[in-house]
N, C-alpha and C positions, 0 to 999 in steps of 0.2 A: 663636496667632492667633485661633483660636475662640474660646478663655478670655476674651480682651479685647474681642473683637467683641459675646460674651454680656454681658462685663461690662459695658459700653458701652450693649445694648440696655436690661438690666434699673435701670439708673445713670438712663436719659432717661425710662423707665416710672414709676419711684419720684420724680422731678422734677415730671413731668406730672400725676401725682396728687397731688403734692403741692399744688401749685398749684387745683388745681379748687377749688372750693365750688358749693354749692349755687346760691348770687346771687353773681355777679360781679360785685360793686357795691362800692364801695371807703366809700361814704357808710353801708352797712347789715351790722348783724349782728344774729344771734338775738337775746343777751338782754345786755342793760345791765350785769349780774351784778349779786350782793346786796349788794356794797361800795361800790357808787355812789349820793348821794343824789337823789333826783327828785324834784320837787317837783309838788305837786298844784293851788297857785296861785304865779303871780307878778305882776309890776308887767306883764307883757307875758309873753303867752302863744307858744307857736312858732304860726309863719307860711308859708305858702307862699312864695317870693318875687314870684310874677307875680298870684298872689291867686287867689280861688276859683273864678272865672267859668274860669282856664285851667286851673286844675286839674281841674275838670269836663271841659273838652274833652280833655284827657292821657289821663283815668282811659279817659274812655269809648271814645276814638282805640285804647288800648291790650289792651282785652277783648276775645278772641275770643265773639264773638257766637255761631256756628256748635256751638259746645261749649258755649254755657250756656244753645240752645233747645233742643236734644239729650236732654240734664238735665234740661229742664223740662216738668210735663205739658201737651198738646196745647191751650193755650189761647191766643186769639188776640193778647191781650195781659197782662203781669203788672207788677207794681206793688212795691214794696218798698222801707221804709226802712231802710240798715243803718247801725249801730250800730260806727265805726272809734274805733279808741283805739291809740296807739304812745306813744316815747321820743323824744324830738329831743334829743339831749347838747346839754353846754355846746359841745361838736367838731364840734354837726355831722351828727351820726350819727342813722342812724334805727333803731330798735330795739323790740323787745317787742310787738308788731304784734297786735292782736286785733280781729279782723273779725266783726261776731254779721250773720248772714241766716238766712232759712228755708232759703236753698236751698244747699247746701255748695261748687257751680260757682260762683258768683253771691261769694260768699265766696271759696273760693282766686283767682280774675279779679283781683277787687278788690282781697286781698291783695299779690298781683303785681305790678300794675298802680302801685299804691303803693310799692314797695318800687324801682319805677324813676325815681320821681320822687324817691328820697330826698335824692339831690346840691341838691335846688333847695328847701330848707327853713330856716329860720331860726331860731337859736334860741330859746328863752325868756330871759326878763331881769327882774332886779331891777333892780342898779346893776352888773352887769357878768352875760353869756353865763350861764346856769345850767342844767341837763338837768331840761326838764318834758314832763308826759303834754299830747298834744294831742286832745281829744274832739270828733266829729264825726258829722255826717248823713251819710250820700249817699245822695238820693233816687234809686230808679233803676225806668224805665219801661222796657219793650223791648214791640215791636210787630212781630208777626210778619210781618201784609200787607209792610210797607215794611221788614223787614229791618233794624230801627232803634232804637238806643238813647236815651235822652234821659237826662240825668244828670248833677244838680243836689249840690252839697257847699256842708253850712250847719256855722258851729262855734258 
């Protein structure tokens, strides 16, 4: 009875870890691998699907603010243009994520933040779906008085 009861526990433990990952995102993985081609132009580059005005209000909706004034030194307010780059598959997928800021919170947020919205991306095209790099701005303001981010994405 214990033998199978153990077995049982240690059976549901190696399940459950099986299943975790890191993003439970069904849309994103690390990296594209070196066997996939990606293209660096096409006729139609990936796209948000709702466009940038909401993707601005997602990113910034979704950053803990409290953790990236924390991080940053004691100024009233800070400034910063970062520099995103990923993978949008021909599937769909969002992938290969590289976020440049000065400030490394401000950066993993961002990171984050992006990799939740990977389900609502669209892909690149020629004359049928092809996996290209999407390169991008997002401006980002944060104002300590009023607790407040403002935060602008140009491609």
């Amino acid at each position: 009875m214990k033998k199978s009861v153990l077995g049982l526990l240690f059976l549901s433990l190696v399940l459950a870890a099986a299943g975790q990952s890191k993003h439970k995102n069904p849309c994103y993985r690390e990296t594209i691998g070196n066997s996939a081609a990606t293209l660096t132009e096409a006729s139609s580059l990936p796209k948000y699907k709702h466009g940038n005005r909401e993707l601005s209000m997602i990113l910034s909706g979704s950053m803990d603010l409290e953790k990236i004034y924390a991080s940053l030194p004691d100024y009233p307010s800070m400034e910063d243009s970062v520099k995103v780059k990923f993978v949008i598959s021909r599937n769909a997928e969002m992938s290969d994520i590289s976020v440049s800021s000065k400030w490394s919170v401000l950066t993993s947020e961002i990171k984050n933040a992006l990799i939740r919205t990977s389900c609502s991306w669209q892909p690149g095209a020629t004359e049928s779906p092809v996996s290209a790099w999407y390169h991008g701005i997002v401006y980002v303001k944060l104002e300590r008085k009023t607790n407040s981010i403002r935060l602008s994405v140009f491609d």
